[in-house]
C-alpha positions in Angstrom: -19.4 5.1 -21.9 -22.9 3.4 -23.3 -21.9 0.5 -25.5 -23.8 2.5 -28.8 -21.1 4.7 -28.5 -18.2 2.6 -28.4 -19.4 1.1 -31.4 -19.6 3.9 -33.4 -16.2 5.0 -32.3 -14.9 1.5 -33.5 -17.2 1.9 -36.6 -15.3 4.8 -37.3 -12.1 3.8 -36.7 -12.7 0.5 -38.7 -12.9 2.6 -42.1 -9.4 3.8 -41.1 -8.4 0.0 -40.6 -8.0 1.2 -37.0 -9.8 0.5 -34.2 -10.2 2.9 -31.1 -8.3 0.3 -28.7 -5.7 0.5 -30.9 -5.5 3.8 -31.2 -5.1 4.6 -27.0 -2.8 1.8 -27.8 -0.6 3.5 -30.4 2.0 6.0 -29.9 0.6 8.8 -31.1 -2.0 8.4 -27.7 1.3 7.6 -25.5 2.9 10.6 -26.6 -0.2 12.8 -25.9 -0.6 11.3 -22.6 3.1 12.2 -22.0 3.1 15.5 -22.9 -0.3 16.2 -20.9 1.8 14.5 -17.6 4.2 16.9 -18.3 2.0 20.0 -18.4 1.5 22.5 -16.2 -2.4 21.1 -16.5 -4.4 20.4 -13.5 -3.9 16.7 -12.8 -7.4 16.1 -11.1 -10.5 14.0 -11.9 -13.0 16.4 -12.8 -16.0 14.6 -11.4 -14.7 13.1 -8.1 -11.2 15.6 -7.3 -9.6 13.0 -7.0 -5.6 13.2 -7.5 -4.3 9.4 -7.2 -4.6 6.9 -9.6 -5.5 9.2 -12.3 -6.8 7.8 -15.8 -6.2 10.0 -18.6 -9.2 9.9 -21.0 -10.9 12.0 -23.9 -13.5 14.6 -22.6 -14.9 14.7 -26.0 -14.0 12.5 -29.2 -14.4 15.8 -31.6 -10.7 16.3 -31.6 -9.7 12.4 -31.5 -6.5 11.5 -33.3 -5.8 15.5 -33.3 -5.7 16.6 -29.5 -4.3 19.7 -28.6 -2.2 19.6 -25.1 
């Protein structure tokens, strides 16, 4: 992700007295990357197809703190 947007992601999270490390840090982030494990969803990088060592991140940030699995 370019730096500029990182920053405004922590800018925004900073108002909450949250930043966005400590947010994939948090529970609620463990407990939506549980339940997406758990899904019947595809469990594939989208750019590369690639099924090992899988990262699970946000597609978009329009739904962050609120993401629907």
């Amino acid at each position: 992700m370019p730096t500029g947007g990182l920053n405004l992601l922590n800018r925004r999270f900073t108002e909450k007295d949250m930043k966005y490390q400590e947010y994939l840090d948090g529970e609620h982030w463990r407990n939506v990357k549980d339940r997406y494990w758990k899904s019947k969803l595809p469990k594939v990088c989208r750019i590369c197809d690639a099924n090992r060592n899988l990262v699970l991140h946000h597609r978009t940030y329009k739904h962050l703190g609120k993401e629907h699995i």
